[in-house]
LOBA-357731 format. One line per 10 residues: number of its first residue (from 1); their letters; for each residue y negated, x, z negated of N, C-alpha, C. Coordinates in Angstrom, 2 decimals, always signed. Last residue first. Layout:
BEGIN
NUM) a) Y X Z Y X Z Y X Z  ...
***
This chain:
BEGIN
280) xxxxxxxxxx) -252.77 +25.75 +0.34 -253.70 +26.58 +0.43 -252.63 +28.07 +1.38  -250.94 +23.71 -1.19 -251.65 +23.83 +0.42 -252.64 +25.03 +0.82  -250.76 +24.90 -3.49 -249.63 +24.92 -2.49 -250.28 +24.53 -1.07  -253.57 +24.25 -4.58 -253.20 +25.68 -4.39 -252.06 +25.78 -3.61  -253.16 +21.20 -4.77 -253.87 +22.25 -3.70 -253.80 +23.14 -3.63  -251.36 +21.03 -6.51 -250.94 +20.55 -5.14 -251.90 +21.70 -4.36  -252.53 +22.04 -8.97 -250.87 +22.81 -8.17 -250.93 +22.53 -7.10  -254.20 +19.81 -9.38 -255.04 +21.60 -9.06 -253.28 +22.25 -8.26  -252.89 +17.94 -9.70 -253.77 +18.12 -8.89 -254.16 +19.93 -8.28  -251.95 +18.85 -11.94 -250.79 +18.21 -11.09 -251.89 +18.56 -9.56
270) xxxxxxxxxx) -254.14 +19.17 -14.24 -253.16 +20.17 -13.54 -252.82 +20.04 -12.81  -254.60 +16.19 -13.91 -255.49 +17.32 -13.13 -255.04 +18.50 -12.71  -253.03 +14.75 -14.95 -252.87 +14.80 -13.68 -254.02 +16.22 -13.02  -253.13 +15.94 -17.52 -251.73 +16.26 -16.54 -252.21 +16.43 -15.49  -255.65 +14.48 -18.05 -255.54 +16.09 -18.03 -254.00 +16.70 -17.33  -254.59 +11.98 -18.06 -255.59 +12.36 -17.25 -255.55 +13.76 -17.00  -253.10 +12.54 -19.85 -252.60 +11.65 -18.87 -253.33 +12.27 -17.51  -255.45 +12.41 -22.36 -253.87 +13.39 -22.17 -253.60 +13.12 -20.35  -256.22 +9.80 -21.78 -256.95 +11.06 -21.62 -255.92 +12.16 -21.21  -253.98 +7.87 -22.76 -254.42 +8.21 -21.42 -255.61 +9.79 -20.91
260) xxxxxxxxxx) -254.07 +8.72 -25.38 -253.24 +8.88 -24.51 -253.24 +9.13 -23.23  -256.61 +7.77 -26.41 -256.06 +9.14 -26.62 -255.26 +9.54 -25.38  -256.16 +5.04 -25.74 -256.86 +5.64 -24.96 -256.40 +7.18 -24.75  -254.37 +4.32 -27.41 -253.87 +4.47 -26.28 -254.79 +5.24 -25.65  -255.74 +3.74 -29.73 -254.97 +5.02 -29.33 -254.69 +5.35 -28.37  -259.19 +2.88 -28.25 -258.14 +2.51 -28.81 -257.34 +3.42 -28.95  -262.22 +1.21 -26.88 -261.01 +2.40 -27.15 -260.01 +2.18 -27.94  -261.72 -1.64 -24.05 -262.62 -1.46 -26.12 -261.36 +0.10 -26.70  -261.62 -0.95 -20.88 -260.78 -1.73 -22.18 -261.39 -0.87 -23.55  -262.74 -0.43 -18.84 -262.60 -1.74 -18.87 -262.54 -2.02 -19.83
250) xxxxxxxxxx) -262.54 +2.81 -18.87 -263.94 +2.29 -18.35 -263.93 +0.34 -19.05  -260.04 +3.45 -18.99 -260.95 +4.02 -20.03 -262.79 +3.77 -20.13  -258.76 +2.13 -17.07 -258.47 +2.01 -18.46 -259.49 +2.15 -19.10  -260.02 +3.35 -14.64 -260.42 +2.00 -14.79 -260.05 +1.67 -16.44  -258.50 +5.91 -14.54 -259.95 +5.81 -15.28 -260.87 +4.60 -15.48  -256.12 +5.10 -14.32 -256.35 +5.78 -15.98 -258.14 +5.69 -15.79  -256.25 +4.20 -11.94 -256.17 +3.34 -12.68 -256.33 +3.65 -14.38  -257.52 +6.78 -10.58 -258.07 +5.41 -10.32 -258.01 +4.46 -11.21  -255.19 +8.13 -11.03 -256.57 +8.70 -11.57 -257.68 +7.59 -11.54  -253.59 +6.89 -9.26 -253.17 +7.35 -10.58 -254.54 +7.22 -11.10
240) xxxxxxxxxx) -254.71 +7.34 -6.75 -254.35 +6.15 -7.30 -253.78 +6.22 -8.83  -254.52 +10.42 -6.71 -255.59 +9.92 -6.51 -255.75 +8.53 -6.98  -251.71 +10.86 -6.59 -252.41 +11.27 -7.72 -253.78 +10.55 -7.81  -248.90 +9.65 -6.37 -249.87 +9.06 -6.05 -251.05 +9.80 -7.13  -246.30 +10.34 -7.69 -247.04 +11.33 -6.84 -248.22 +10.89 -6.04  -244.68 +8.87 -8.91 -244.82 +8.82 -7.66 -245.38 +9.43 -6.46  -246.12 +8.94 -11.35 -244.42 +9.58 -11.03 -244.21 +9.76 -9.51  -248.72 +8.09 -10.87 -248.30 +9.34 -10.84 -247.00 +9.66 -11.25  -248.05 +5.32 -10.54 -248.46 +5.99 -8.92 -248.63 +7.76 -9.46  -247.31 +5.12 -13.05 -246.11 +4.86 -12.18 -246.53 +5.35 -10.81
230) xxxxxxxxxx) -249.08 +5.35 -14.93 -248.05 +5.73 -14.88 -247.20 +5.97 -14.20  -251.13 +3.33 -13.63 -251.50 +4.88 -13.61 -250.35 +5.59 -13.86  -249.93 +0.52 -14.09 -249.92 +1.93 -12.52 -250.51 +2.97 -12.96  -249.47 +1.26 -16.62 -248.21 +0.99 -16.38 -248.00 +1.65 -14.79  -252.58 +0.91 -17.28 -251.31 +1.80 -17.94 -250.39 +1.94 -17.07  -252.63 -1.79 -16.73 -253.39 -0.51 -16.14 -252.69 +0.23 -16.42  -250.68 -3.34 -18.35 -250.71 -3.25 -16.71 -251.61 -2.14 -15.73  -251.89 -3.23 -20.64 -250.17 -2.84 -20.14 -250.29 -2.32 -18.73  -254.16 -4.64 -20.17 -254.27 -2.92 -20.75 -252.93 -2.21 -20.32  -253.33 -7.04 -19.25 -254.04 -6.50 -18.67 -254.20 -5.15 -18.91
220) xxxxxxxxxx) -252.10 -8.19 -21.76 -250.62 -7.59 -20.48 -251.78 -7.03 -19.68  -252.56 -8.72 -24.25 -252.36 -7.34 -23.89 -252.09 -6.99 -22.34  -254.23 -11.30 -22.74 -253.75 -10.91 -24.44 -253.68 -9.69 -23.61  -253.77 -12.28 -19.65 -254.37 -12.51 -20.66 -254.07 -11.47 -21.53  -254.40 -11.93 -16.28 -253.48 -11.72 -16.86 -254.49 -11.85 -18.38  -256.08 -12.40 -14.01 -255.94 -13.32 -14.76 -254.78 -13.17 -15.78  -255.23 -10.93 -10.46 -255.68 -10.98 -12.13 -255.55 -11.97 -12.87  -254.98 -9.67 -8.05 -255.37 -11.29 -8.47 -255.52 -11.30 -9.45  -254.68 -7.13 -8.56 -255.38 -7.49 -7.60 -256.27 -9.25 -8.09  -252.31 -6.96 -10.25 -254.21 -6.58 -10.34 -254.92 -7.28 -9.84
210) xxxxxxxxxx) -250.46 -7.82 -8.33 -250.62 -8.10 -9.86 -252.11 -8.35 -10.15  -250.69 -6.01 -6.52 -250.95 -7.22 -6.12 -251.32 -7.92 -7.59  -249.79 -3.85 -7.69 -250.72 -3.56 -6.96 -251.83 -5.01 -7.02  -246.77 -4.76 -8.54 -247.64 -4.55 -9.84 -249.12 -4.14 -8.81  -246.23 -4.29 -5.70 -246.10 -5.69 -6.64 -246.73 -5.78 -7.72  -246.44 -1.78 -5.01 -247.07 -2.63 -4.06 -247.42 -4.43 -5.03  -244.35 -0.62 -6.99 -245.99 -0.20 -7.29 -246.86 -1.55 -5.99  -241.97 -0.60 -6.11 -242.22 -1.34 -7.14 -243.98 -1.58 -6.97  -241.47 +0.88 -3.92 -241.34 -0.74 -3.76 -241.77 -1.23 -4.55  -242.06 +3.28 -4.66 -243.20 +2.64 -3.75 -242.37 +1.60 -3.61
200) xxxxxxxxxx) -239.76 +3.75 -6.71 -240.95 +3.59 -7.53 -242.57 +2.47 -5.68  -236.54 +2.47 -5.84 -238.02 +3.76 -5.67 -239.01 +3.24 -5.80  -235.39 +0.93 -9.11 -235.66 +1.17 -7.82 -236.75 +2.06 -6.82  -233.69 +0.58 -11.63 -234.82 +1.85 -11.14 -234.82 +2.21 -9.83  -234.03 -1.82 -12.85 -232.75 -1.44 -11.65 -232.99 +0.24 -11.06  -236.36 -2.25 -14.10 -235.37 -2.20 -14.44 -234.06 -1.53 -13.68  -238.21 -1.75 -11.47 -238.25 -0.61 -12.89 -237.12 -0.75 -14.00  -237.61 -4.61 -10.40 -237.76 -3.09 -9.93 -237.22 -1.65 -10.77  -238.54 -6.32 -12.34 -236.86 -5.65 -11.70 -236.70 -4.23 -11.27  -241.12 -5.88 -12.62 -240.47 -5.01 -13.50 -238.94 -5.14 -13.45
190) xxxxxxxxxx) -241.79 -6.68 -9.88 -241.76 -5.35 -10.19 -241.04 -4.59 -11.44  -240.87 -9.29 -10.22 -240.67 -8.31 -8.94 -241.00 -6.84 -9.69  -242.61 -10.31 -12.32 -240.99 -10.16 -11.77 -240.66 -9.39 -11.27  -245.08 -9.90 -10.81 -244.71 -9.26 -11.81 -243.36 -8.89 -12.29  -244.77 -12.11 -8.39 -244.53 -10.16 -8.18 -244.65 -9.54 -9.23  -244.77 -13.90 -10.07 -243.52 -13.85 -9.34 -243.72 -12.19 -9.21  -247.79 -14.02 -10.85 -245.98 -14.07 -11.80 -244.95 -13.50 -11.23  -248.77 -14.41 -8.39 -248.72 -13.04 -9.46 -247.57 -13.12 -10.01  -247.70 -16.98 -7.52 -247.83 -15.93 -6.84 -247.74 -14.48 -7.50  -249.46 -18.17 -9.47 -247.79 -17.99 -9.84 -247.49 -17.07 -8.66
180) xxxxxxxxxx) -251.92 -18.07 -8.68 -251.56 -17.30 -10.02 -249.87 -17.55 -9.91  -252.35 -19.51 -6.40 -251.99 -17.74 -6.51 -251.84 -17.10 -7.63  -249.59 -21.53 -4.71 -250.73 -21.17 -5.55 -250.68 -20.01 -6.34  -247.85 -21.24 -2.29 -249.44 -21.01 -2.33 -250.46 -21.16 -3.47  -244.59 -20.03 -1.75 -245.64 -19.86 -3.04 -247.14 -20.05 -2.98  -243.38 -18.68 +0.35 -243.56 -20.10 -0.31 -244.57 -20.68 -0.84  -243.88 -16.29 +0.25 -244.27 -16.86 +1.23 -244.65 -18.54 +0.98  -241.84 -15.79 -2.05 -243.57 -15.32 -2.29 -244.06 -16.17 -1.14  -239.47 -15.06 -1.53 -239.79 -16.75 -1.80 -241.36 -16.26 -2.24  -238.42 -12.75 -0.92 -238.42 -13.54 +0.39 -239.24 -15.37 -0.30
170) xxxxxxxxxx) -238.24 -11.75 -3.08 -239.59 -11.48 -2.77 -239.41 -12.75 -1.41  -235.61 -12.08 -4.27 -236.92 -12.86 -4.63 -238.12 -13.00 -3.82  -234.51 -10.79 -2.14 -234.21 -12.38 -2.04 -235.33 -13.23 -2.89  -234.65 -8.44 -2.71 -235.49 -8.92 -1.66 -235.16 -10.56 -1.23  -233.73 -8.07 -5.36 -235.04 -7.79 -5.09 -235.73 -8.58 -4.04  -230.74 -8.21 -4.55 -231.91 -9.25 -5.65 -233.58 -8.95 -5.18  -231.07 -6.12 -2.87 -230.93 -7.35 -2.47 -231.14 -8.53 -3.76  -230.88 -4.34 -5.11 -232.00 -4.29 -3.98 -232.36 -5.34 -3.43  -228.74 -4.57 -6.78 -230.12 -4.91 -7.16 -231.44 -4.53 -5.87  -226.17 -6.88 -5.29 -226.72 -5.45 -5.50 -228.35 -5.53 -5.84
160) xxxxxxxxxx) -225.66 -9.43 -5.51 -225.32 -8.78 -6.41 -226.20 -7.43 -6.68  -227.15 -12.66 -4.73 -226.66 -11.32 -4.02 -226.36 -10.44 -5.59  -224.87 -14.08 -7.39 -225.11 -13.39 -5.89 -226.67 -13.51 -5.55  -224.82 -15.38 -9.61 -223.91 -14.01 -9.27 -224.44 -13.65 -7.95  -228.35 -14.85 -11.25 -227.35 -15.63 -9.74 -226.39 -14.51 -9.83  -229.98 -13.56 -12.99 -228.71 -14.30 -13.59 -227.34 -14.97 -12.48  -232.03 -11.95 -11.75 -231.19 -11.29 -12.99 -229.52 -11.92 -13.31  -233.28 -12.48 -9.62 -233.42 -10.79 -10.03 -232.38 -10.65 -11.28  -232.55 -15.37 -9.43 -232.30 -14.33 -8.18 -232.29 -12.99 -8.71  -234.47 -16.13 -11.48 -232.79 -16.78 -11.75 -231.81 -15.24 -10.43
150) xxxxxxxxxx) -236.59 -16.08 -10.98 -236.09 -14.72 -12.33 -234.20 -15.19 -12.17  -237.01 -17.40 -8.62 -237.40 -15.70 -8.39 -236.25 -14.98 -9.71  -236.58 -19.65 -10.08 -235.92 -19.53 -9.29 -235.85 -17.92 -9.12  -239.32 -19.60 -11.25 -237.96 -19.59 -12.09 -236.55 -19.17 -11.15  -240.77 -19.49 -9.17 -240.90 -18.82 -9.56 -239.97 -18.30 -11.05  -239.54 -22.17 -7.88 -239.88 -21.12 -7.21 -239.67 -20.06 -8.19  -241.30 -23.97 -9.91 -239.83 -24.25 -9.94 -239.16 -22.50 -9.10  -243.69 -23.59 -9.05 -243.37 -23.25 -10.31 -241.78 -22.95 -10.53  -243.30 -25.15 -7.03 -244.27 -23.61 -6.99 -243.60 -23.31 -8.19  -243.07 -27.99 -8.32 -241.83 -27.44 -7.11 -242.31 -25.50 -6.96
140) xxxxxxxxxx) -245.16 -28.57 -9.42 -244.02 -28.13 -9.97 -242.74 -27.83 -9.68  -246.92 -28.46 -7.31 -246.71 -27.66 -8.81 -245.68 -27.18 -9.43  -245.67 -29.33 -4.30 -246.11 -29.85 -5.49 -245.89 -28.24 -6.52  -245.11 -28.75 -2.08 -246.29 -28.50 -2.05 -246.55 -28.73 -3.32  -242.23 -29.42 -1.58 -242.50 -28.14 -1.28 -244.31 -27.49 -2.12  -240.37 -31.62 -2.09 -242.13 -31.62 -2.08 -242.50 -30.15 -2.51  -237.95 -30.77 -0.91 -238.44 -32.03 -1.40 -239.63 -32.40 -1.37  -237.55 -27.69 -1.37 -237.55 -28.45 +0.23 -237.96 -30.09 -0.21  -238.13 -28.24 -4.39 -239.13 -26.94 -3.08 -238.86 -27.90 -2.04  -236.05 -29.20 -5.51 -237.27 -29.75 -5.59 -238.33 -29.35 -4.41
130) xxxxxxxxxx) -233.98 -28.01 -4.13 -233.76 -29.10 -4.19 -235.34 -29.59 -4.15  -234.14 -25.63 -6.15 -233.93 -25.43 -4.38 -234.53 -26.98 -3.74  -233.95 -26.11 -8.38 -235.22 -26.17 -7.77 -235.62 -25.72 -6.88  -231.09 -27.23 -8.23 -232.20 -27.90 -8.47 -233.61 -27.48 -8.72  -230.03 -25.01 -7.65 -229.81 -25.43 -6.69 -231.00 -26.82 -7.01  -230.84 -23.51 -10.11 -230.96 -22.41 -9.41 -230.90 -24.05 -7.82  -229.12 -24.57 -12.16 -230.51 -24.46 -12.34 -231.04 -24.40 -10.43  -226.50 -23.95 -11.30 -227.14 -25.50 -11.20 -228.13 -25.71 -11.26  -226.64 -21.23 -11.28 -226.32 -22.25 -10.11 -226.59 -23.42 -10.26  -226.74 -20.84 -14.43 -227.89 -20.26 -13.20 -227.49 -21.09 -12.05
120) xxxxxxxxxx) -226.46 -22.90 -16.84 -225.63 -22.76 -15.83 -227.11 -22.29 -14.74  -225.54 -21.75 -20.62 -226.63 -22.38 -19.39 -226.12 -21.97 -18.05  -224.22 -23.65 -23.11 -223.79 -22.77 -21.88 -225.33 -23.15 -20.95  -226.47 -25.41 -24.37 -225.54 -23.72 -25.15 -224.93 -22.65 -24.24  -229.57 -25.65 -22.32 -228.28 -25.71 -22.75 -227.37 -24.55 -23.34  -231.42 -24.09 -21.94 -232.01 -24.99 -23.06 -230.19 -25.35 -23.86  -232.07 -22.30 -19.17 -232.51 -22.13 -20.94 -231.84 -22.96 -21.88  -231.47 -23.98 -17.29 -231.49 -22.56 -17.37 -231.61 -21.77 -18.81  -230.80 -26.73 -17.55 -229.54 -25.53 -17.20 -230.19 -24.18 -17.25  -233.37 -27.53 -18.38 -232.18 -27.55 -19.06 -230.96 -26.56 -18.75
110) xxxxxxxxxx) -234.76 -26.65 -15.85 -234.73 -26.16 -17.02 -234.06 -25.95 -18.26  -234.03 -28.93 -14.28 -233.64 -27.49 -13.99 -233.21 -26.33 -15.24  -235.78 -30.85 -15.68 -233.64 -30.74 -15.46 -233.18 -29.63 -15.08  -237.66 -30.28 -15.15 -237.69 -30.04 -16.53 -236.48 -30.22 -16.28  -238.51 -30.51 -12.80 -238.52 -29.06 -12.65 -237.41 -29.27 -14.31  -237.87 -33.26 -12.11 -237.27 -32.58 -11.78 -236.89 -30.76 -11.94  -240.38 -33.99 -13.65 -238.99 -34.72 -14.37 -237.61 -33.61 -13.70  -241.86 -33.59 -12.30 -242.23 -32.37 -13.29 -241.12 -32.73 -14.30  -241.39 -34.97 -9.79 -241.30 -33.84 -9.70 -241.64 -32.96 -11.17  -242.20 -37.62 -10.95 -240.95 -37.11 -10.91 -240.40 -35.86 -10.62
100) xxxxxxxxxx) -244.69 -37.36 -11.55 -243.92 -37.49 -12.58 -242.39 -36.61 -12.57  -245.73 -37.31 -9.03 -246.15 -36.02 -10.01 -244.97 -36.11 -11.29  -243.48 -39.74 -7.19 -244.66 -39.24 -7.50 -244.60 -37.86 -8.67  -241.16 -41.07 -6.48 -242.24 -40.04 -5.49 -243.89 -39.63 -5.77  -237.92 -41.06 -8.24 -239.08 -40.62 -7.81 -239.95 -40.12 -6.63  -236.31 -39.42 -9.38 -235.71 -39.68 -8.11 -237.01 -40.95 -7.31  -236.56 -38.28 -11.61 -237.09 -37.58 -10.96 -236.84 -38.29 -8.75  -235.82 -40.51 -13.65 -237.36 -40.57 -13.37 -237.88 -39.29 -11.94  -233.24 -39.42 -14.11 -233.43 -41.24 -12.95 -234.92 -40.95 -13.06  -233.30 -37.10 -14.59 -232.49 -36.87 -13.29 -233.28 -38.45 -12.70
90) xxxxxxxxxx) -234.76 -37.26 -17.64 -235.48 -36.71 -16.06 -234.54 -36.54 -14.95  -232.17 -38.91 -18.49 -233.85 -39.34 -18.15 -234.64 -38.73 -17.21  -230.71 -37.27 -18.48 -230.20 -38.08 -17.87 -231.52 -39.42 -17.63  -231.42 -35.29 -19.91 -231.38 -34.84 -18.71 -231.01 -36.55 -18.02  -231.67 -36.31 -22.86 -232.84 -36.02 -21.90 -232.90 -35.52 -20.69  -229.18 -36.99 -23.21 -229.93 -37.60 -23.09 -230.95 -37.31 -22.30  -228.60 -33.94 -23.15 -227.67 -34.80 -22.04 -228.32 -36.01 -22.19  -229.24 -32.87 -25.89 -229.97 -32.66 -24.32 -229.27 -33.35 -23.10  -227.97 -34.95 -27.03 -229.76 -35.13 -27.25 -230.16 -34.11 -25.61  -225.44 -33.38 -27.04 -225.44 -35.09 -26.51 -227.15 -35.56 -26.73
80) xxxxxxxxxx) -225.99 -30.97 -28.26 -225.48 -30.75 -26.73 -225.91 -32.74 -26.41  -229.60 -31.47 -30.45 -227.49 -30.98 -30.77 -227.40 -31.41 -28.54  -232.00 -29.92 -32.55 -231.48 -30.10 -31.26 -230.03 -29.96 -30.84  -232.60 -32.03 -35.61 -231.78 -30.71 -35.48 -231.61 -31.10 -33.19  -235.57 -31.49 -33.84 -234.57 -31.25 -34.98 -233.86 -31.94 -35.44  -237.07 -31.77 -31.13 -236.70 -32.31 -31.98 -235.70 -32.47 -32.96  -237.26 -30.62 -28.57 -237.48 -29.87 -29.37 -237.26 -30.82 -31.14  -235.85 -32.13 -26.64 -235.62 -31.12 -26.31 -236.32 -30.62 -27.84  -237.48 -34.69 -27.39 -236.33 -34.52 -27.20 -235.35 -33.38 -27.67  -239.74 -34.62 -25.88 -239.97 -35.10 -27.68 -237.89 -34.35 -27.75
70) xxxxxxxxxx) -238.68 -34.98 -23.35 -239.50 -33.63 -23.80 -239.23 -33.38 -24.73  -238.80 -38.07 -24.28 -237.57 -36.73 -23.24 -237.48 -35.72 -23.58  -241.55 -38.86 -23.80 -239.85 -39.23 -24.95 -238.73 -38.43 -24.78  -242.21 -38.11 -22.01 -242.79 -37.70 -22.88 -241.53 -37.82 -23.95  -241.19 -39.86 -19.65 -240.60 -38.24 -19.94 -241.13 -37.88 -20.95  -241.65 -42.31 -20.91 -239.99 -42.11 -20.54 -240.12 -40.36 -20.53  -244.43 -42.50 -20.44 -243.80 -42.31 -21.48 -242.62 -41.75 -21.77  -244.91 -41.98 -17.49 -244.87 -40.69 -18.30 -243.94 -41.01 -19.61  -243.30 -44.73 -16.87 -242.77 -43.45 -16.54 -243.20 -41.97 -17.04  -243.66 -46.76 -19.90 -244.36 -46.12 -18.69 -243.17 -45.46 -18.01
60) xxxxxxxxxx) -241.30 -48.90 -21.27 -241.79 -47.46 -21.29 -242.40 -47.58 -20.01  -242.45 -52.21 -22.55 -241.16 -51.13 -21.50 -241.85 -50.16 -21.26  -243.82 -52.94 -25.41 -243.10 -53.08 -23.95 -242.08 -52.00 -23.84  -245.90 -50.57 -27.91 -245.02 -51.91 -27.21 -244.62 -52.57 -25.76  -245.04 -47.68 -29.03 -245.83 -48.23 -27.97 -245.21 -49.44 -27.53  -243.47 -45.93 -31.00 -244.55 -47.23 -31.83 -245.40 -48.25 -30.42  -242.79 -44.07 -30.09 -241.71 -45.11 -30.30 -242.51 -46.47 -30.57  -245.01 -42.50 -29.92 -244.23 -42.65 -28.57 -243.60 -43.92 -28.71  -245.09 -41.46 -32.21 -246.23 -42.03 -31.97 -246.09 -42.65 -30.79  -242.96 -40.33 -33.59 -243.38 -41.63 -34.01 -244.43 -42.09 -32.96
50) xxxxxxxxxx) -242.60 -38.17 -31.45 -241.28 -39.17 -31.60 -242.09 -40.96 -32.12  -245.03 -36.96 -32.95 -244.94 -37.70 -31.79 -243.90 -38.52 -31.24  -243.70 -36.27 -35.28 -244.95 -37.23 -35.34 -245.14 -37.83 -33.95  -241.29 -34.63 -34.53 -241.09 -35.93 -35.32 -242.19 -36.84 -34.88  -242.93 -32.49 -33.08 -242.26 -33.22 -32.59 -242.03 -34.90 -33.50  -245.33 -30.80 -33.58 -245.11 -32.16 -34.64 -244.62 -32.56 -33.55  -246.34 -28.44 -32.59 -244.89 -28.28 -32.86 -245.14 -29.61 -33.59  -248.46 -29.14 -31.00 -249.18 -28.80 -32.96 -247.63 -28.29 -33.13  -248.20 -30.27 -28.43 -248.81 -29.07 -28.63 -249.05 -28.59 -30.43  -247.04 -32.51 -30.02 -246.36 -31.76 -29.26 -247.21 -30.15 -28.78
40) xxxxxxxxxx) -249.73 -34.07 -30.29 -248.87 -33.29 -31.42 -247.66 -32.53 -31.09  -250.62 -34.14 -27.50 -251.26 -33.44 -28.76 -250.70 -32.55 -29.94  -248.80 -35.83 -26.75 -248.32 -34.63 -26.08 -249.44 -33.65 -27.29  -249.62 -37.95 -28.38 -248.06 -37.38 -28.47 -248.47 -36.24 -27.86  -252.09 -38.80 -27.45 -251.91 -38.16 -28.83 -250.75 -37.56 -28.71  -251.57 -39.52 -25.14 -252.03 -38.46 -24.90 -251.97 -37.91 -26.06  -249.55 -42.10 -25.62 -248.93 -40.60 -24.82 -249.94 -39.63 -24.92  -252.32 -43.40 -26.76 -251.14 -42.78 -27.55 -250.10 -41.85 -26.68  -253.78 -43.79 -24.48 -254.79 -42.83 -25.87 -252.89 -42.15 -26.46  -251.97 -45.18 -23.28 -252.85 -43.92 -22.38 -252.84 -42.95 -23.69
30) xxxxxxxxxx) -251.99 -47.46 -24.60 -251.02 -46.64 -24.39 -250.78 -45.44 -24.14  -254.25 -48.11 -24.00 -254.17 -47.83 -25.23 -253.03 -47.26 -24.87  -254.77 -48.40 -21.43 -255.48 -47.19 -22.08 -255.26 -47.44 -22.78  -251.81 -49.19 -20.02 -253.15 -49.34 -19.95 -253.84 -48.18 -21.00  -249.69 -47.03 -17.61 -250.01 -48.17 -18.71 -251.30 -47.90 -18.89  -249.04 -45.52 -15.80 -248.86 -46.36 -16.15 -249.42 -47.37 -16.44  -250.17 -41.75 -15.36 -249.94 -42.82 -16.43 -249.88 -44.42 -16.25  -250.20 -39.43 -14.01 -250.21 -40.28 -13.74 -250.08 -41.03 -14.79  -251.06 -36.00 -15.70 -250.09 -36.82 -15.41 -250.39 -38.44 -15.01  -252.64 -32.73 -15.13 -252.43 -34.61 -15.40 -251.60 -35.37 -14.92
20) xxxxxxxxxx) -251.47 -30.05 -16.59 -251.46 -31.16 -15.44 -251.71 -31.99 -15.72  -251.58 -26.60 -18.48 -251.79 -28.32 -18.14 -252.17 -28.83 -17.00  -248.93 -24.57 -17.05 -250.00 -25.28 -17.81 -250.26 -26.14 -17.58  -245.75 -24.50 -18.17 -246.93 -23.84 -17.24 -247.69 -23.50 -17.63  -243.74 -26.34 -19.08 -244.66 -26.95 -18.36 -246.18 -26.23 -17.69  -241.78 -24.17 -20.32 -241.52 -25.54 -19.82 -242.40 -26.25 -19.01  -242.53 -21.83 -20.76 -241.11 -21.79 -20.31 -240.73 -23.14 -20.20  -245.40 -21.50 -21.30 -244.28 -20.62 -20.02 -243.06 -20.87 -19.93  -245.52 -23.57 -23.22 -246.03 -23.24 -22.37 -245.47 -22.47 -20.90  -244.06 -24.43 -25.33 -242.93 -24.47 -23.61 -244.20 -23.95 -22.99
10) xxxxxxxxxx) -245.24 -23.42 -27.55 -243.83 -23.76 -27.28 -243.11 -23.59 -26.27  -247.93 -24.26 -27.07 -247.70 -23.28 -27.34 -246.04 -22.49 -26.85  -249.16 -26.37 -24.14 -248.02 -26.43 -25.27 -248.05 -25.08 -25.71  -252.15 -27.34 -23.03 -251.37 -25.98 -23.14 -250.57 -26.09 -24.15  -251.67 -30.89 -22.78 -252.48 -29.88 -22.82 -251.91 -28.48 -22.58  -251.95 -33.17 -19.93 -251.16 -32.59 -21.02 -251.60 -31.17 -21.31  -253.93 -36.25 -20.00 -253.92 -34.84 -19.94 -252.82 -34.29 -20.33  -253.45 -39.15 -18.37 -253.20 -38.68 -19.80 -252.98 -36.96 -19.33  -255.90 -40.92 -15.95 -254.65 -39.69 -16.00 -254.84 -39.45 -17.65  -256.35 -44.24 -15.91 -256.81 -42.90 -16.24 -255.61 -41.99 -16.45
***
């Protein structure tokens, strides 16, 4: 039986996504206890799962081995020779041909991108180059991608110029067939964009697509209406403007913002009424 791993609060987005099943090994008692660990690993009870991992008799599974790994990375006090342990576990479990090893491979990446005191974008950056052409199709190679995308828009010395960041990320969307990280990635994309203050119609096609597919949670859906109505009227998109301030005020429970957008609304109308009188 596959051991679930659930939604980590912790690493959710910045270590494992979301939940996957993981292959498992061993028999079902072992099963029950890696699945309690990753449990208490979703609670932040690293220690408790340390215990609940260590307590399994024999020779480690291969989930176990990364579960113990993981336990690792967040386990107090976290010192440089604990994450060199745990890289040196997911480098021999990622060499591998199964789910394991590829989520052994995204999590070494990870180390160089985040986790270590120095973090290294090129090493990150070539190990989930590595994973993609490897098993291109796996999760956690898609995923790997889309770290890759933020490693390209902000931290790779190269390409340098922010356009060409731009279009080196976007060149990895093709990749990408599953469609919620697909979004991610052009969310990236766009708010490089708006960082680098690139012309607003490169940005707006990416935050377009955003919508489009959806599934954005907590605030970032109200952000995100907002954000095109804002941005297709800097742009002079009045009609698409007016589209997304009035989807705001139709989708989302009122609020101040609303206030706001009303305001917003009444610009654009002026803005509106000028255009046509100049065509006139």
């Amino acid at each position: 039986m596959p051991a679930l791993i659930p939604k980590l609060p912790r690493w959710g987005a910045a270590w494992l996504g979301f939940a996957l099943p993981l292959l498992a090994g061993a028999g079902p008692p072992a099963d029950a206890d890696i699945a309690a660990a990753w449990q208490l690993m979703a609670g932040s009870l690293a220690r408790d799962a340390y215990t609940r991992l260590d307590r399994i008799p024999g020779a480690p599974t291969r989930e176990q081995a990364l579960a113990q790994a993981v336990v690792v990375i967040d386990y107090q006090p976290v010192t440089p020779d604990r994450l060199q342990e745990a890289e040196a576990v997911f480098a021999e479990l990622a060499r591998g041909q199964d789910e394991i090893a590829d989520a052994a491979a995204y999590l070494q990446a990870r180390l160089y991108q985040v986790h270590y005191q120095q973090p290294d974008p090129v090493r990150a950056a070539a190990l989930y180059r590595a994973l993609a052409e490897r098993h291109p199709d796996s999760h956690w190679a898609q995923l790997g991608l889309v770290k890759l995308g933020l490693l390209l828009l902000y931290a790779l010395p190269e390409p340098a110029a922010p356009a060409e960041r731009i279009a080196a990320a976007t060149a990895l969307l093709p990749r990408i067939k599953e469609t919620k990280l697909q979004r991610d990635l052009h969310l990236q994309i766009a708010h490089a964009g708006t960082f680098y203050e690139q012309p607003l119609d490169t940005v707006l096609p990416h935050l377009i697509e955003v919508d489009r597919i959806g599934g954005l949670v907590g605030q970032a859906p109200e952000d995100l209406a907002i954000e095109l109505g804002e941005l297709s009227l800097r742009a002079g998109h009045y009609a698409q403007a007016r589209a997304y301030f009035e989807a705001y005020l139709r989708d989302f429970t009122p609020n101040i913002r609303s206030v706001t957008v009303r305001r917003r609304l009444e610009d654009l109308a002026a803005l509106e009424a000028k255009a046509q009188e100049a065509r006139r």
